[in-house]
Each structure stands twice: as structure tokens, then as C-alpha cells.
N, C-alpha and C positions, 0 to 999 in steps of 0.2 A: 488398629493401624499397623502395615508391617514392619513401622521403623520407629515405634513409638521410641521414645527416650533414648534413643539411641543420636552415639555423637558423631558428628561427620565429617571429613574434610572431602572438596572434589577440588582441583588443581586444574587450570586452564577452562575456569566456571564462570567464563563472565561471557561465552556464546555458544552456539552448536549446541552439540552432545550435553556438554560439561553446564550448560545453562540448562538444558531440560534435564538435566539428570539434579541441580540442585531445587528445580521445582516441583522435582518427583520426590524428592528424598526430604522436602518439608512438609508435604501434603499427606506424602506417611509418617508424619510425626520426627522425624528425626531433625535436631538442632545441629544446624548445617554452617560449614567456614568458608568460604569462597575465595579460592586465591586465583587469581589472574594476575597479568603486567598493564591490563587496560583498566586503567583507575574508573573513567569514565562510565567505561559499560559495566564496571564492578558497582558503581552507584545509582545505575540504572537499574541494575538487575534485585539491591538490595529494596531501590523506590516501589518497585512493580511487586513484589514478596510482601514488602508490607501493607501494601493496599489488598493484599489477599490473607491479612491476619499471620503472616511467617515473619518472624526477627531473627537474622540472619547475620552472621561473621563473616564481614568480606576485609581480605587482607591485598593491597598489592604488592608485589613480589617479581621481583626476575628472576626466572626458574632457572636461567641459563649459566647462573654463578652459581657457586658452592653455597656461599653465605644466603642468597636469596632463599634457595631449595630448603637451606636446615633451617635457616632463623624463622619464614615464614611456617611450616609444619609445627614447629613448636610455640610458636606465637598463637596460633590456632587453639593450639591442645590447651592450652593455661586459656585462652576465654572460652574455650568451651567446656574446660573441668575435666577434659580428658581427651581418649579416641576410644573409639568402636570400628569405623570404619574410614579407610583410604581410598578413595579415587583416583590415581596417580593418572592423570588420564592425559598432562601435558604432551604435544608433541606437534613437529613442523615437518614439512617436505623436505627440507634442504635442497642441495645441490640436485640436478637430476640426470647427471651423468656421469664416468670416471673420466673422461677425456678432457685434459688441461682443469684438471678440478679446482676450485678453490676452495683450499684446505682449511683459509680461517672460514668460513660459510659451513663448510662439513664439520669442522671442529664443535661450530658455535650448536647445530642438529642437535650432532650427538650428548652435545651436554645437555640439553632439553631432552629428547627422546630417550637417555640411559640414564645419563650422571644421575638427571631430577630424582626417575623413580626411584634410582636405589639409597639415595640419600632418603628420600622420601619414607621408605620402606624401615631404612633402617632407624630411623629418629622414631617413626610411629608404633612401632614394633614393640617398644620397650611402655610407651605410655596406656598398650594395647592389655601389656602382662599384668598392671593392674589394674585393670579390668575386666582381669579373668579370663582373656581372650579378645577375637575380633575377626575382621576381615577387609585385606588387602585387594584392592581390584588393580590391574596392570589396564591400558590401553597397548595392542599392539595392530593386527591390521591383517586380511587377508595377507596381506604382504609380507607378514611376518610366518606364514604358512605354505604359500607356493612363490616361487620367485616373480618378482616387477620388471616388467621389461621396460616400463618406464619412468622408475625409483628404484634402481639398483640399491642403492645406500642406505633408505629410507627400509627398503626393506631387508639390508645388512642388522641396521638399530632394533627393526621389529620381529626378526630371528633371535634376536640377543635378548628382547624380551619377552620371549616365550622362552626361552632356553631359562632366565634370572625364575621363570613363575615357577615350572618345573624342580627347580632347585630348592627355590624356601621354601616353599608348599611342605617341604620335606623338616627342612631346617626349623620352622617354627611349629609346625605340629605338636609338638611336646608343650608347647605355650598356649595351644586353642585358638592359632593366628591362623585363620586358611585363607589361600594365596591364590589365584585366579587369573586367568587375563580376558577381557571381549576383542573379538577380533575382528571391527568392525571389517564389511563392503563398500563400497562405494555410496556416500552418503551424500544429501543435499547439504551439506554446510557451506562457509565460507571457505575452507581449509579444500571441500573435495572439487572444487571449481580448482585448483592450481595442480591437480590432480591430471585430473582430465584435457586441462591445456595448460603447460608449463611456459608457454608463449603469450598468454594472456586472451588468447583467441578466442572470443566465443565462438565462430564458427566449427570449431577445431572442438573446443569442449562438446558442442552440442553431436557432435560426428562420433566422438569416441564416448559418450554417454549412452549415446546407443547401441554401441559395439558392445558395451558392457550389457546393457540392458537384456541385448539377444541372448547373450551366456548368462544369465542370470534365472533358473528357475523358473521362481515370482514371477518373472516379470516385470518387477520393479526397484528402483533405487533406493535404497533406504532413507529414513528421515531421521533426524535425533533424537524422539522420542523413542525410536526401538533400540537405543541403544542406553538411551536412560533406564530403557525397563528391563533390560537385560541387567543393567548394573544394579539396578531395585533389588532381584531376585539374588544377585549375588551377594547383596551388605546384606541381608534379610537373614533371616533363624530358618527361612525355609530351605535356603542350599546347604543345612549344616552339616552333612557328610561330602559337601563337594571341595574339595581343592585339589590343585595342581592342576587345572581342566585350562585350557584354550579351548574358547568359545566362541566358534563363527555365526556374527550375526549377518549373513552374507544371501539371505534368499536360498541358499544353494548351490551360489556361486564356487566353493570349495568341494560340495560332491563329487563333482563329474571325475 
């Protein structure tokens, strides 16, 4: 298995991405922590793991505080004996425009989308060194690669997290920590419906799902398992000459 005994945290794990990536990360053997702020579907998702043989660390958490971000990371690390591997993969739309902003709404993003992972990164980082090494995965976003013309902000935060990956990838190397980010496309989640209509419109969604779709290679929008599997390869011993990489899992949407 490629993640046999290997230890896990995945952050924002109790739907989407962050849920199929901890049922990918059990199934390859890795003893997995699950932090969300949804108590509910953190107990649903631990119910459905166990009926499939995985015992699983689910912690709730509000990623959005300081105290949340650090005390849940190391609450994780002490019941599962350690880390090997981070999934910082928390993160929200916010605001979706600069015009008459509301700054506590932007404020509260950013502390999800930045504050988390770098608290995140840096509490892991040290339970990482012994253990001889590890690896940090970032969530950022095509958006954190070509500008949003319909998340300016959102893609201000996921600049900044490709800018943070670039940076340790460098800084921890000396330690055997490599540092990474997946850049998801436009995904079937709950998360990419607010995306696509900021108004709540399905009409509206279903019109610019397809504007994407056109510019899209594939052909297709992504599901959360390609992003689970993305994140597989990258906590795995197979990427182990990879770090500092931003990696569009985008169809092809970022070639053009």
C-alpha cells in the first residue's frame, strides 16, 4: 500500500476533496486525523471508514482562529504518535468582489485560506523532524495561478499560497519536509457551486459551468477524487524528489 503506516492529517476532511482524500489516504494504509468545523459530518465520515475496516482521528476545529488551527494540528499529532503527512487543504470563497467589501467577511477567508496553513505548516513541521522527514501538501486553486475574474480575493489568498509553497519547499528541505500545493479546476463540490454562482443561482451556475467546461481541454469538470489522488501521489514516497511544485489538476485549463 502507498501510504502504509504513514501518519496523516487532512484539514477541511469531513466533505469534497478533503473527504475523498481521507478515504484514499486510509485505504492506502495511512492512519488518518480528520479536522473539520462540521462535527456532524466529521461523525459521519468516521461511521462510513469504519464500516470499511479504517479507524480514523476526527477532531472538530475552527480553522478560522489561531487557537483552533494550532491546538487542533497538534491534538492530531499526540493521537496519532506523530505526522508524516499534512493536507492543509482548508479554505472558503469569501467575499467576491472589492467594491464596498466587507472586511470582517475578507478578514474571517483569509484567516482560513492563509493564517490556517501556515499555522498549520509550522506546528507540523517540527513533529515532522522527528520523524525523519515528511510532507506538507498546500490547497491553492487555478486561481492562485492566472487571475479570477470572479474571486479577485480568493485568488489574492491562493497567490499567496503558492508564493508560502515556493518559499518552505526551500526552508524545510534541510529537514526531508517537501512542500507542495494542488491547484485544483473547477470541481463538483459543495464549495465549487458558490463558485460558479456567487448569487446562489442555479441557472447562473449551470451557464458558467459550461463556459468553463468549453475552456477546459478534457472536457470535463473535475470530481474530488482527482484531487484526492493527486494528493495520494504527493504524501506518498513516490513524489520524493518533488517539492516546491504547484500542480494544476485543471484538465488543461491552465495550458492555454
Amino acid at each position: 500500500m502507498r501510504l502504509e503506516n504513514k501518519l496523516a492529517v487532512i484539514t477541511a476532511a469531513a466533505s469534497g476533496m478533503g473527504r475523498a482524500a481521507v478515504e484514499r489516504f486510509a485505504s492506502e494504509g495511512a492512519r488518518v486525523a480528520a479536522i473539520d468545523i462540521d462535527e456532524a459530518s466529521l461523525a459521519s465520515l468516521k461511521s462510513d471508514l469504519a464500516a470499511k475496516g479504517h479507524d480514523i482521528v476526527t477532531i472538530a476545529a475552527d480553522l478560522s482562529t489561531h487557537d483552533g488551527a494550532r491546538d487542533s494540528l497538534n491534538q492530531a499529532a499526540a493521537e496519532l504518535g506523530g505526522i508524516d503527512v499534512l493536507w492543509a487543504h482548508a479554505g472558503v470563497p469569501g467575499p467576491a468582489g472589492i467594491e464596498q467589501v466587507d472586511m470582517k467577511a475578507f478578514h474571517k477567508s483569509m484567516a482560513i485560506n492563509i493564517d490556517s496553513a501556515v499555522i498549520g505548516a509550522g506546528e507540523a513541521v517540527g513533529h515532522m523532524r522527528k520523524r525523519g522527514g515528511g510532507s506538507i501538501i498546500f490547497t491553492a486553486s487555478v486561481s492562485g495561478l492566472v487571475g479570477s475574474m470572479w474571486s479577485p480575493l480568493y485568488s489574492t489568498a491562493k497567490f499567496g499560497i503558492v508564493g508560502l509553497t515556493k518559499s518552505l519547499c526551500q526552508t524545510f528541505a534541510p529537514d526531508n519536509v517537501r512542500v507542495n500545493v494542488i491547484c485544483p479546476g473547477l470541481t463538483e463540490t459543495p464549495m465549487g457551486f458558490e463558485f460558479t454562482s456567487r448569487k446562489g443561482d442555479v441557472e447562473e451556475a449551470e451557464r458558467n459551468k459550461t463556459m468553463m467546461m468549453n475552456a477546459i481541454p478534457l472536457g470535463r469538470i473535475a470530481v474530488a477524487e482527482d484531487m484526492a489522488n493527486a494528493a495520494l501521489w504527493l504524501a506518498s514516497d513516490e513524489s520524493s524528489y518533488v517539492t516546491g511544485v504547484a500542480l494544476p489538476v485543471d484538465g488543461g485549463f491552465t495550458a492555454k
